[in-house]
MINUBA-833776 format. One record per residue (C-alpha): residue number from 0; residue in three letters; x, y, z. Coordinates in steps of 0.25 Angstrom, whole numbers. Layout:
> i, aa, xx, yy, zz
> NUM, Ala, X, Y, Z
...
***
This chain:
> i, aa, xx, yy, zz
> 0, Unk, -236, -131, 124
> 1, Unk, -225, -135, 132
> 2, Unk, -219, -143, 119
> 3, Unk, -219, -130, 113
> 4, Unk, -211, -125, 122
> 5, Unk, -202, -137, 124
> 6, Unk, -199, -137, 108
> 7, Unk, -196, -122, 106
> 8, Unk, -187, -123, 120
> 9, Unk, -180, -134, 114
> 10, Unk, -177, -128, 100
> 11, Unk, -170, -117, 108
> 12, Unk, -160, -125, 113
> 13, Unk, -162, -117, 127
> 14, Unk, -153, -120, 135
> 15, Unk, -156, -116, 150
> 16, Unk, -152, -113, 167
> 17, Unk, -141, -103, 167
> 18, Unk, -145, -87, 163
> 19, Unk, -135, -79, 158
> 20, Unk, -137, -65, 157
> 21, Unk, -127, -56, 150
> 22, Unk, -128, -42, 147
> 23, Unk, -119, -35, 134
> 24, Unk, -114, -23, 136
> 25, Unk, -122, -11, 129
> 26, Unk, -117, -1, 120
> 27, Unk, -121, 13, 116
> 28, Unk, -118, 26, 107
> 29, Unk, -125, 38, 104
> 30, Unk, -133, 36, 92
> 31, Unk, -134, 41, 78
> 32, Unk, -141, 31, 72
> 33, Unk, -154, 23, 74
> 34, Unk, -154, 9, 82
> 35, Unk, -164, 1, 81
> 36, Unk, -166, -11, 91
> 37, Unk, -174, -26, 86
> 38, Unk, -181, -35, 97
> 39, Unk, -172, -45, 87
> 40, Unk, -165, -46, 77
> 41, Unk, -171, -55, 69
> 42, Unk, -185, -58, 66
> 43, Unk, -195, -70, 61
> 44, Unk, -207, -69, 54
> 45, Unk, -218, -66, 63
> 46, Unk, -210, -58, 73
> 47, Unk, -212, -43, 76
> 48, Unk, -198, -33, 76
> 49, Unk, -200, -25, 88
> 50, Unk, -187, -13, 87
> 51, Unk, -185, 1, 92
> 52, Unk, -177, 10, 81
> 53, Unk, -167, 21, 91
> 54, Unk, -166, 35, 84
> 55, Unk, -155, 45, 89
> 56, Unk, -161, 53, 101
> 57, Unk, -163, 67, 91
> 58, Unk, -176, 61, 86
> 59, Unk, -180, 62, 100
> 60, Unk, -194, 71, 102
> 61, Unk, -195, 69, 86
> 62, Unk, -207, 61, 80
> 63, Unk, -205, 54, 69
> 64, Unk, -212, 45, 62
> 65, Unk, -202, 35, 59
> 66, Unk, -208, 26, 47
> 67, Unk, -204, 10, 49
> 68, Unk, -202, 0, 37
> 69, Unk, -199, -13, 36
> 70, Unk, -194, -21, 25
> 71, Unk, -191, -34, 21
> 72, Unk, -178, -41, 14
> 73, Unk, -185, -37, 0
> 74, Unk, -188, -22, 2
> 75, Unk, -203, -24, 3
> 76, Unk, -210, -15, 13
> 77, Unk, -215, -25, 25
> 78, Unk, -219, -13, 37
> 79, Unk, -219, 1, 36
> 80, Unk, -224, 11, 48
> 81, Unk, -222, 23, 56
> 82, Unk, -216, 25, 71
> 83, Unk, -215, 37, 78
> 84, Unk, -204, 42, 86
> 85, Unk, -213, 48, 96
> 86, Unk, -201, 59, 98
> 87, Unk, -192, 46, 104
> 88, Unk, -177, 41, 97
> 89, Unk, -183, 28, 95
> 90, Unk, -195, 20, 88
> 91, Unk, -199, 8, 90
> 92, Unk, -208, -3, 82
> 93, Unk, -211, -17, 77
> 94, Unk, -213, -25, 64
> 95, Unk, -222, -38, 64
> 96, Unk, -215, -48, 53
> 97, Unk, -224, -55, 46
> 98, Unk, -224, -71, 46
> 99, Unk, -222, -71, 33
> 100, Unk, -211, -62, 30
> 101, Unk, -201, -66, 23
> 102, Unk, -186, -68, 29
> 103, Unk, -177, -57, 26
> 104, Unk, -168, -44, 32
> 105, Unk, -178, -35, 34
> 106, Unk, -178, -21, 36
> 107, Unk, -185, -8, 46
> 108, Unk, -183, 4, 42
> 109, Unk, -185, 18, 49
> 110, Unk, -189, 31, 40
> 111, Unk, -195, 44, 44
> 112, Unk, -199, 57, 34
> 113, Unk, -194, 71, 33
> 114, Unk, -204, 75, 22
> 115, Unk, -207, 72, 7
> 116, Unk, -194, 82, 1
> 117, Unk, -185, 71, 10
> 118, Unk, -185, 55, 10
> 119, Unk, -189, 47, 19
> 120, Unk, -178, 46, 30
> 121, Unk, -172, 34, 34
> 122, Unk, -170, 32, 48
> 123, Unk, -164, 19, 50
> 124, Unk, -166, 4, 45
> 125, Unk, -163, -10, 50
> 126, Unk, -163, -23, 45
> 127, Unk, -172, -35, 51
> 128, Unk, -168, -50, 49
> 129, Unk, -182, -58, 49
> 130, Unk, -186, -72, 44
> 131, Unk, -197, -81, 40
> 132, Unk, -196, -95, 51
> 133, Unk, -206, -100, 40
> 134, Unk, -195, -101, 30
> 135, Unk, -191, -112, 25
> 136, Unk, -174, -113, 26
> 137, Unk, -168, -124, 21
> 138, Unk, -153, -123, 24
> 139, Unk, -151, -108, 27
> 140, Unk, -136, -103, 28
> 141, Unk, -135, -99, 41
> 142, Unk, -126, -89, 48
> 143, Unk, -121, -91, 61
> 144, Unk, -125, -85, 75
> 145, Unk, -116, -72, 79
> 146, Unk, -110, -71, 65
> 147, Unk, -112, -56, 65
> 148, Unk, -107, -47, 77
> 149, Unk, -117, -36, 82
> 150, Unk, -116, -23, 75
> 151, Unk, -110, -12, 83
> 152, Unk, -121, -4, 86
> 153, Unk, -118, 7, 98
> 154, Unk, -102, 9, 101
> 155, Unk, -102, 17, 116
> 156, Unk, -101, 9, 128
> 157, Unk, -107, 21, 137
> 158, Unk, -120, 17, 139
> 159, Unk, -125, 3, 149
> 160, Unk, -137, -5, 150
> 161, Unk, -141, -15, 160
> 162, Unk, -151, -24, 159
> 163, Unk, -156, -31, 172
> 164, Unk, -167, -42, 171
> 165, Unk, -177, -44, 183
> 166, Unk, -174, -59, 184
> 167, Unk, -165, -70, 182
> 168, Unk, -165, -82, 176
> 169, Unk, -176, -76, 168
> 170, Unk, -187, -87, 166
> 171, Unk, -196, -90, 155
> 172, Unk, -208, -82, 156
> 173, Unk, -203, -72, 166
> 174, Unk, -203, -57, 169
> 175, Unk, -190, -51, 166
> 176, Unk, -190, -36, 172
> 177, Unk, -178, -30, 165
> 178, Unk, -170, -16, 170
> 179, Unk, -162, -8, 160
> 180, Unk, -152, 4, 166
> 181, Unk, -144, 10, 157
> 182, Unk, -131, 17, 161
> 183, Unk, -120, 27, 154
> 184, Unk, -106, 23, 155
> 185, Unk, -106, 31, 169
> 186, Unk, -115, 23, 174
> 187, Unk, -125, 35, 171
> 188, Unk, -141, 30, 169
> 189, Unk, -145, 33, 154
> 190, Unk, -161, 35, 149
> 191, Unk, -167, 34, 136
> 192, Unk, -175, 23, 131
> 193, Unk, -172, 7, 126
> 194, Unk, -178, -4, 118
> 195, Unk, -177, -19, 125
> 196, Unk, -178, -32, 118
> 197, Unk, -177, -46, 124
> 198, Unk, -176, -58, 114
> 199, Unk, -172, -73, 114
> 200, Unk, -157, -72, 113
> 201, Unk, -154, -86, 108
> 202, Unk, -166, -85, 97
> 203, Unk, -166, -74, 93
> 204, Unk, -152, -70, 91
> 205, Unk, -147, -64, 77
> 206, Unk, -141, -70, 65
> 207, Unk, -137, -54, 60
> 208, Unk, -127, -49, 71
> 209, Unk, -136, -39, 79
> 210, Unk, -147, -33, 68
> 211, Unk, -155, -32, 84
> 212, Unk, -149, -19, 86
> 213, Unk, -146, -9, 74
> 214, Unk, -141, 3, 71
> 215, Unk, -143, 15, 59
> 216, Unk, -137, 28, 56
> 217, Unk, -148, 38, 55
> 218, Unk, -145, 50, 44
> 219, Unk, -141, 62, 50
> 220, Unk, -150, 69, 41
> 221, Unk, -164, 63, 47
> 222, Unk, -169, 76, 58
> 223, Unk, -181, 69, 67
> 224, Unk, -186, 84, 66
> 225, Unk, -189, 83, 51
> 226, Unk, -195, 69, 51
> 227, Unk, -211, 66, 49
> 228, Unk, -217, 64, 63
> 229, Unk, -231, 57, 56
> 230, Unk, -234, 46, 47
> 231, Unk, -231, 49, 32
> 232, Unk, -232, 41, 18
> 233, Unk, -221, 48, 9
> 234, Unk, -221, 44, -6
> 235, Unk, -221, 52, -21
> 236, Unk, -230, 55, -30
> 237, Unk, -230, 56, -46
> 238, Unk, -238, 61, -57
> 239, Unk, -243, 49, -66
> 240, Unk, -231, 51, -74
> 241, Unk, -222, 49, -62
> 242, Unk, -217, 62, -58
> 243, Unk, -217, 66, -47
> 244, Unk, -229, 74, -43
> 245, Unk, -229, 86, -32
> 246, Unk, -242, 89, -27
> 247, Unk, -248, 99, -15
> 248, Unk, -260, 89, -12
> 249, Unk, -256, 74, -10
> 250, Unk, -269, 67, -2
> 251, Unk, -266, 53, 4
> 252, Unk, -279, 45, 7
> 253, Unk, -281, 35, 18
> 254, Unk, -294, 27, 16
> 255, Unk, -292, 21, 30
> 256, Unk, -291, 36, 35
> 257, Unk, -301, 41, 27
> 258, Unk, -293, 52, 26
> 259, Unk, -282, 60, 14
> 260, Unk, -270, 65, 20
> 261, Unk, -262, 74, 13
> 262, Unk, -248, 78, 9
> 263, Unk, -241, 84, -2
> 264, Unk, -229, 79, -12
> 265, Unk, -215, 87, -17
> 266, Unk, -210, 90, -31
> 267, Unk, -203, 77, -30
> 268, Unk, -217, 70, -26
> 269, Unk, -214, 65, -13
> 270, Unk, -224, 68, -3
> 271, Unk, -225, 65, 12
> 272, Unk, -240, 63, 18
> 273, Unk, -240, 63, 32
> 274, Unk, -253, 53, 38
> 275, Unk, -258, 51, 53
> 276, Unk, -255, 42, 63
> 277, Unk, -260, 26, 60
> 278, Unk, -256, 14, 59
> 279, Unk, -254, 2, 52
> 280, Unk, -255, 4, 36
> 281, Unk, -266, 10, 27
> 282, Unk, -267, 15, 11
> 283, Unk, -266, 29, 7
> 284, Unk, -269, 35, -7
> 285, Unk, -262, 48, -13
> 286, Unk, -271, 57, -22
> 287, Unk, -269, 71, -25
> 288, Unk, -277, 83, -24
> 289, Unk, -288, 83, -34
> 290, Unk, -284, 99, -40
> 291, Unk, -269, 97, -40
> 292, Unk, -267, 81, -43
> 293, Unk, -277, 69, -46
> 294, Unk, -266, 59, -51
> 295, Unk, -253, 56, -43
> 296, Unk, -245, 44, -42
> 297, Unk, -239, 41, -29
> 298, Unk, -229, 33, -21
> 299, Unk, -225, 29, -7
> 300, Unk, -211, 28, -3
> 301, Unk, -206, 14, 2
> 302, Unk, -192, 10, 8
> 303, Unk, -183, 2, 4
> 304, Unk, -172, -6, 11
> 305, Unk, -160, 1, 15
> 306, Unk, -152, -10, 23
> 307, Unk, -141, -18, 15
> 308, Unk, -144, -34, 13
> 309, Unk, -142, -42, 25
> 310, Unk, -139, -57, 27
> 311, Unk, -152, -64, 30
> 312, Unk, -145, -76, 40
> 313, Unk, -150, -89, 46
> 314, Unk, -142, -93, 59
> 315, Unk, -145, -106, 67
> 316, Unk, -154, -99, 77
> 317, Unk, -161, -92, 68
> 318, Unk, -167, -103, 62
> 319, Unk, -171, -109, 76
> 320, Unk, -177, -97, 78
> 321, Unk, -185, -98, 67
> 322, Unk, -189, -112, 70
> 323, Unk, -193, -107, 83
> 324, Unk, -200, -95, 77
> 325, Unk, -210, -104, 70
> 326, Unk, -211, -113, 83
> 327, Unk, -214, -100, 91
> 328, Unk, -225, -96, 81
> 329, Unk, -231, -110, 81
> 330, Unk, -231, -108, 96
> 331, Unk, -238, -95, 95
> 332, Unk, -247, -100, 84
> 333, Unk, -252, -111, 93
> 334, Unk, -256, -104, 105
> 335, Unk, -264, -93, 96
> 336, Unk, -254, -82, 100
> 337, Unk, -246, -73, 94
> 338, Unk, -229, -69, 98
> 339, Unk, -231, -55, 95
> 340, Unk, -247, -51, 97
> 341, Unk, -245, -36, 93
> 342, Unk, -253, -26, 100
> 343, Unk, -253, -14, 92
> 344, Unk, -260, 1, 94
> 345, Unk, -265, 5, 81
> 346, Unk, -267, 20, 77
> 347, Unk, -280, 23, 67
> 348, Unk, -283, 35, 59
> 349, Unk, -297, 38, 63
> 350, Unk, -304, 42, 53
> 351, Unk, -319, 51, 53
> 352, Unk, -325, 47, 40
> 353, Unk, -332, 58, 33
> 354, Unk, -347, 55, 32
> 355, Unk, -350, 56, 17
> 356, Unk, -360, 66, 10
> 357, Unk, -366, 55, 2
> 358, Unk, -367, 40, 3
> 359, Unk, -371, 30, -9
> 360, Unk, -372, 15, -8
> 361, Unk, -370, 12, -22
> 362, Unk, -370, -3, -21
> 363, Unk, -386, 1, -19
> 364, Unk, -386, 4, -33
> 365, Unk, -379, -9, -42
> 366, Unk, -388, -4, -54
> 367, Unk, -377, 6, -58
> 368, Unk, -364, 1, -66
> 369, Unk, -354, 11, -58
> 370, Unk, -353, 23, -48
> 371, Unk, -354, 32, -62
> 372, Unk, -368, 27, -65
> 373, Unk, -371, 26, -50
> 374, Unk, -366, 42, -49
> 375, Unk, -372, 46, -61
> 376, Unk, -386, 42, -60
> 377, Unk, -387, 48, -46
> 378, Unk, -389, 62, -40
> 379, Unk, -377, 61, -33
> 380, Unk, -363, 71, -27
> 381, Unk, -354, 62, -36
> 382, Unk, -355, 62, -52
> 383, Unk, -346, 54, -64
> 384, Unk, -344, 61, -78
> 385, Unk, -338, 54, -89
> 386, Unk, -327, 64, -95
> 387, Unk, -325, 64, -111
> 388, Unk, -312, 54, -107
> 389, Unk, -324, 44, -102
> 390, Unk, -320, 43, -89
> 391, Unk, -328, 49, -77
> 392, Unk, -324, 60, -67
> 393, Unk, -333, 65, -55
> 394, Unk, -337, 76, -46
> 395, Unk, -345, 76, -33
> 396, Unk, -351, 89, -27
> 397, Unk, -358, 92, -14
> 398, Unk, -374, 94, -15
> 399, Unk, -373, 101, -2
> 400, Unk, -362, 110, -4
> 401, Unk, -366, 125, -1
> 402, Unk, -356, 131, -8
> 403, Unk, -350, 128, -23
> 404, Unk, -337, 123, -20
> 405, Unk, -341, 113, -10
> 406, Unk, -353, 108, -20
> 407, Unk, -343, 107, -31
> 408, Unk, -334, 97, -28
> 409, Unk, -323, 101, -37
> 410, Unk, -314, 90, -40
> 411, Unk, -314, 77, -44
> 412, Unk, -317, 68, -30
> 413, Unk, -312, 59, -23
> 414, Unk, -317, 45, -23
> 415, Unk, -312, 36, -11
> 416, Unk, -315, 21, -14
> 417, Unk, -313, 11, -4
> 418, Unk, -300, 20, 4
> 419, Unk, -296, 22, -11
> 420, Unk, -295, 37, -19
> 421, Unk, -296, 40, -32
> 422, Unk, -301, 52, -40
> 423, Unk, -303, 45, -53
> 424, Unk, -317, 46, -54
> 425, Unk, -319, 38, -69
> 426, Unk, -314, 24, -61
> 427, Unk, -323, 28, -48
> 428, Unk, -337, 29, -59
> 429, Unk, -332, 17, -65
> 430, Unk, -334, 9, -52
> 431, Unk, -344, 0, -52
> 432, Unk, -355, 0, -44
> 433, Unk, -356, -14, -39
> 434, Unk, -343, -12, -33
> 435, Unk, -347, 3, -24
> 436, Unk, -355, 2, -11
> 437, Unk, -356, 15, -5
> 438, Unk, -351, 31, -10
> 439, Unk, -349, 40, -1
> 440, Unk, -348, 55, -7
> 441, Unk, -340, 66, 2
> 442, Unk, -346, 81, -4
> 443, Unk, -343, 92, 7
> 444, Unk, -331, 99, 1
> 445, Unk, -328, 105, 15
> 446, Unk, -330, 92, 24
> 447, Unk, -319, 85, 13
> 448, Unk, -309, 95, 15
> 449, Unk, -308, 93, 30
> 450, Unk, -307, 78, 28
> 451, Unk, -302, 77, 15
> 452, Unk, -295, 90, 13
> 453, Unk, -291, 93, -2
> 454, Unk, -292, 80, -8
> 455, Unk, -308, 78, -5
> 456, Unk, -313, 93, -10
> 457, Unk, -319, 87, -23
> 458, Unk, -328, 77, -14
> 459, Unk, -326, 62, -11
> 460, Unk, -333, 47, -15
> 461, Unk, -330, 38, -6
> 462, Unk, -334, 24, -12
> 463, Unk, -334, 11, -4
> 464, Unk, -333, -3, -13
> 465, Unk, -334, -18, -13
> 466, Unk, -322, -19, -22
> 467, Unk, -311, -27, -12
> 468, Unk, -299, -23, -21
> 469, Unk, -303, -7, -27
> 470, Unk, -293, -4, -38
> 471, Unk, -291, 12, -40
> 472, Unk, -285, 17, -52
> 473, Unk, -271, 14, -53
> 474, Unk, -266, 30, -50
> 475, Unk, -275, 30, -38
> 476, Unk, -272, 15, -33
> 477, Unk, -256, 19, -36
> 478, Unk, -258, 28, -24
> 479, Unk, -263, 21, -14
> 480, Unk, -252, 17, -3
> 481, Unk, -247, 10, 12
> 482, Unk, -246, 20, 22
> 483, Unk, -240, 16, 35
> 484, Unk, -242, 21, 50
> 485, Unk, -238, 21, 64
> 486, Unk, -234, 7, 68
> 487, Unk, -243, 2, 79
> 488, Unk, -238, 2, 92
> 489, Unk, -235, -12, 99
> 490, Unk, -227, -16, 111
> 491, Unk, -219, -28, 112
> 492, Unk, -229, -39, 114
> 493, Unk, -222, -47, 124
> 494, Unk, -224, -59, 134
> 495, Unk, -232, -56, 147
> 496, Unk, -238, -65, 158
> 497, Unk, -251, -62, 150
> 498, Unk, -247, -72, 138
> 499, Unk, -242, -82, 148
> 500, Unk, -254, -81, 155
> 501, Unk, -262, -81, 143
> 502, Unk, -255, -94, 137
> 503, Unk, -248, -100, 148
> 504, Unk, -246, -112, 139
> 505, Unk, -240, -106, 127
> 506, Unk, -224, -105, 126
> 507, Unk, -221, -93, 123
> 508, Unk, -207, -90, 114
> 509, Unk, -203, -76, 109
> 510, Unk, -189, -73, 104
> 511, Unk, -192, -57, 106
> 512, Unk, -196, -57, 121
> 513, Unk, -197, -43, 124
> 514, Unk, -196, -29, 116
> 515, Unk, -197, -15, 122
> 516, Unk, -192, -2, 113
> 517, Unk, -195, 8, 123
> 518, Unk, -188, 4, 137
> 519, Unk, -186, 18, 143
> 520, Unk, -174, 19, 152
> 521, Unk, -175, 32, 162
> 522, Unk, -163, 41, 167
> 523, Unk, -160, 31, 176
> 524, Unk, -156, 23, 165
> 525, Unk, -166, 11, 168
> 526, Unk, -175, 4, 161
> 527, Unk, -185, -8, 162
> 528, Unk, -194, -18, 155
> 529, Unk, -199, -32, 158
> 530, Unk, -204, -43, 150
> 531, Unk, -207, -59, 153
> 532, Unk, -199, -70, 145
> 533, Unk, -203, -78, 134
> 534, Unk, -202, -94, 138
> 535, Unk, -191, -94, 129
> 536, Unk, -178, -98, 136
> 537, Unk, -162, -96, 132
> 538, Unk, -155, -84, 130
> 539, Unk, -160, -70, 130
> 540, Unk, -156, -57, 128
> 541, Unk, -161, -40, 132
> 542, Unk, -157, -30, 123
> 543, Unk, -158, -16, 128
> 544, Unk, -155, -5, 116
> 545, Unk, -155, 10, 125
> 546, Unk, -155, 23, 119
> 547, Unk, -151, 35, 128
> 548, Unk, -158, 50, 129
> 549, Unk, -145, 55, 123
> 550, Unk, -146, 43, 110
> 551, Unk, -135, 34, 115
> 552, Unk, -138, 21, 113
> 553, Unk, -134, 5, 120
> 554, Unk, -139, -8, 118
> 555, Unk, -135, -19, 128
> 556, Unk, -141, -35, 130
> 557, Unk, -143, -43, 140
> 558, Unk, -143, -59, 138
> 559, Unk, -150, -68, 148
> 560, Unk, -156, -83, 147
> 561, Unk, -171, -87, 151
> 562, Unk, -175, -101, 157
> 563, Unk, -187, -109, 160
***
């Protein structure tokens, strides 16, 4: 292992013996803008973005639901979630780059929703340089280091930060206790709250002037008080002829939920359906109320990029850091371990699954042709009849109803089919039989409207298949879509004495050594946090962005070097 080590410290041209520490001067102004703060400012396939995105202090005490989205260079849709604001100015989150995405100027952006009868609001978004170490460059054009000055990005000198480490010379492997104080320009202690990042200075420096730390107006028009504080999908919907269809009864289905949620859509067609907490990703299917719509045509909306083209650049320490990227991955790879093992705390709908009033296992009975024959030969709630059109329509009804209308289940039903809707009854009947295993009928009127509500009134089919890739009709399978949730939460997973002690012999490189987007400063002005060192060596630097309870902001960077 030590070879490794003795190569990678090598290609880093680290030269060691004398610390220096520097601290720049910080800067700050009172904000009408977003800021938003990246661990680095450049990323390689396989790294994960950690930022914090600042807001002005009026969204304090709001919730919002702020929706996060990440594109690539082409447009394409490659991360979408929710974060809540929690009634803080700030969010904070993570994206996991894949190994195999391509290299590009990606871009986040930050949205929240007033309502269907206004657009989706744009809060802020930002553009993130990342690249594939697997490609294969054959004499790039580079750009030179420090071509690009840092952008200007908080004007008043009236607010101080001083960072004071624990120790010095900071060694490999070591605890480093760091204390922040910050201080107005009479010496006066300021609270509010701060966002810490500590990364490889010489390595990870970057080729774009300082995309670390960036800066949006926000609209003057966007009040917190009007914006969603749940989850939401927001779309249109459409006749068949394609125009645009406003209806008072809009069902979504979730087939991991179990459950329709509802919502209702404009005279334009725009609708907004707000949904419950979860996360990660799951499919949801549109379907209108069976007595004021059975056919609809719906969309979801999807961004686009909104930042102007950008120079993707090589310089001659990105591409060592790229060599080293694929060194460092080999490394990890080796000693069966991963950079950034992400511990994640995941939010699930539960679901009570309604116990049906029938059961059938149909693949008990292979002599019939299809569920119409099998449905029609037996005494059963659900029965096919072929229409002069030749195609079949059904109806269930209720044997142990005690009144008419919960008998009669007016209506045609609803069939449910591997997590998948549909109402059209002639392609259900036409299914065949080989292919169903079980059907669960659902005939109490009143026990569906408290599940269901509106949309399950004319009774339910639930039919389980063997068929791997089931194919609705095209107007049913056209309105099925992604719907996104609350990103998990994670904390930073940085080094411990654990993963020394666990590994002892494996090296262990990072160019991110440590992030922390909620470092609360008291109304003493001070602060805290600690970390332990990589056994990366050269220069490093600590950059603190603070936000005051009155919205001014200062962002400051302390530089030191690490030894053996």
């Amino acid at each position: 292992m030590f070879l490794f080590k003795n190569i990678y410290q090598v290609l880093r041209l680290t030269i060691l013996g004398i610390v220096i520490i520097m601290t720049l001067p910080a800067i700050s102004q009172l904000p009408l803008e977003t800021l938003i703060h990246f661990d680095k400012s450049f990323y390689v396939s396989g790294e994960v973005i950690w930022y914090k995105l600042y807001l002005p202090i009026t969204w304090n005490e709001h919730e919002v639901a702020v929706q996060t989205t990440v594109l690539d260079q082409e447009g394409k849709v490659r991360d979408r979630f929710f974060i809540r604001t929690n009634g803080k100015n700030f969010i904070s989150g993570y994206y996991k780059t894949p190994f195999d995405a391509d290299s590009g100027i990606y871009e986040i952006q930050f949205s929240a929703s007033e309502g269907p009868n206004n657009p989706e609001q744009l809060l802020a978004y930002y553009q993130i340089p990342i690249y594939n170490d697997l490609d294969k460059l054959s004499n790039p054009s580079l750009t030179q280091e420090g071509v690009d000055k840092p952008k200007e990005l908080i004007d008043a000198n009236d607010l101080s930060i001083s960072i004071q480490p624990s120790i010095m010379p900071v060694k490999c492997r070591s605890e480093l206790s760091v204390a922040v104080k910050v201080s107005d320009a009479a010496g006066k202690p300021s609270a509010g709250h701060a966002s810490v990042s500590v990364k490889d200075a010489g390595l990870a420096g970057s080729a774009y002037g300082n995309m670390e730390i960036m800066n949006l107006p926000i609209s003057y028009t966007i009040d917190p008080d009007n914006l969603q504080p749940q989850l939401y999908v927001r779309g249109n919907l459409t006749t068949a002829e394609g125009e645009p269809l406003q209806i008072n009864v809009l069902g979504g289905y979730v087939g991991a939920d179990e459950k329709i949620y509802y919502s209702k859509s404009n005279p334009e067609g725009a609708y907004l359906m707000n949904l419950p907490d979860f996360t990660g990703t799951k499919n949801i299917q549109y379907l209108g109320f069976q007595y004021e719509c059975l056919d609809l045509r719906s969309e979801v909306e999807i961004p686009e990029l909104k930042g102007e083209k950008t120079e993707f650049r090589y310089t001659p320490k990105l591409l060592e850091y790229l060599e080293l990227s694929k060194m460092r991955k080999k490394i990890y790879q080796y000693f069966e371990s991963f950079e950034s093992a992400i511990t994640t705390e995941e939010i699930i709908v539960e679901v009570n699954a309604l116990k049906p009033d029938a059961n059938y296992s149909v693949k008990e009975y292979e002599s019939f042709k299809d569920l119409k024959s099998f449905f029609g030969e037996l005494m059963t709630p659900l029965k096919f009849k072929l229409e002069k059109d030749s195609t079949y329509t059904a109806s269930l009804y209720n044997p142990n109803g005690r009144i008419a209308k919960n008998t009669e289940l007016n209506g045609p039903p609803l069939f449910i089919i591997d997590g998948k809707v549909t109402r059209d009854a002639d392609w259900v009947a036409r299914l065949p039989i080989s292919a169903v295993e079980t059907v669960d009928l659902f005939l109490d009127a009143p026990v569906l409207r408290s599940y269901y509500q509106a949309i399950g009134v004319s009774g339910i089919a639930k039919i389980s298949t063997t068929l791997s890739n089931l194919k609705l009709p095209a107007a049913d399978a056209g309105n099925i879509h992604k719907i996104v949730g609350l990103q998990a939460n994670a904390d930073f997973p940085a080094l411990n004495s654990a993963s020394f002690l666990a590994q002892p012999n494996q090296p262990f490189f990072r160019p991110q050594i440590f992030w922390k987007p909620d470092v609360m400063i008291d109304h003493g002005g001070r602060g805290d946090f600690r970390f332990f060192h990589s056994d990366d060596t050269g220069d490093f630097e600590i950059k603190v962005v603070f936000q005051a309870v009155d919205g001014r902001r200062a962002v400051t960077t302390y530089k030191y070097q690490v030894a053996f």
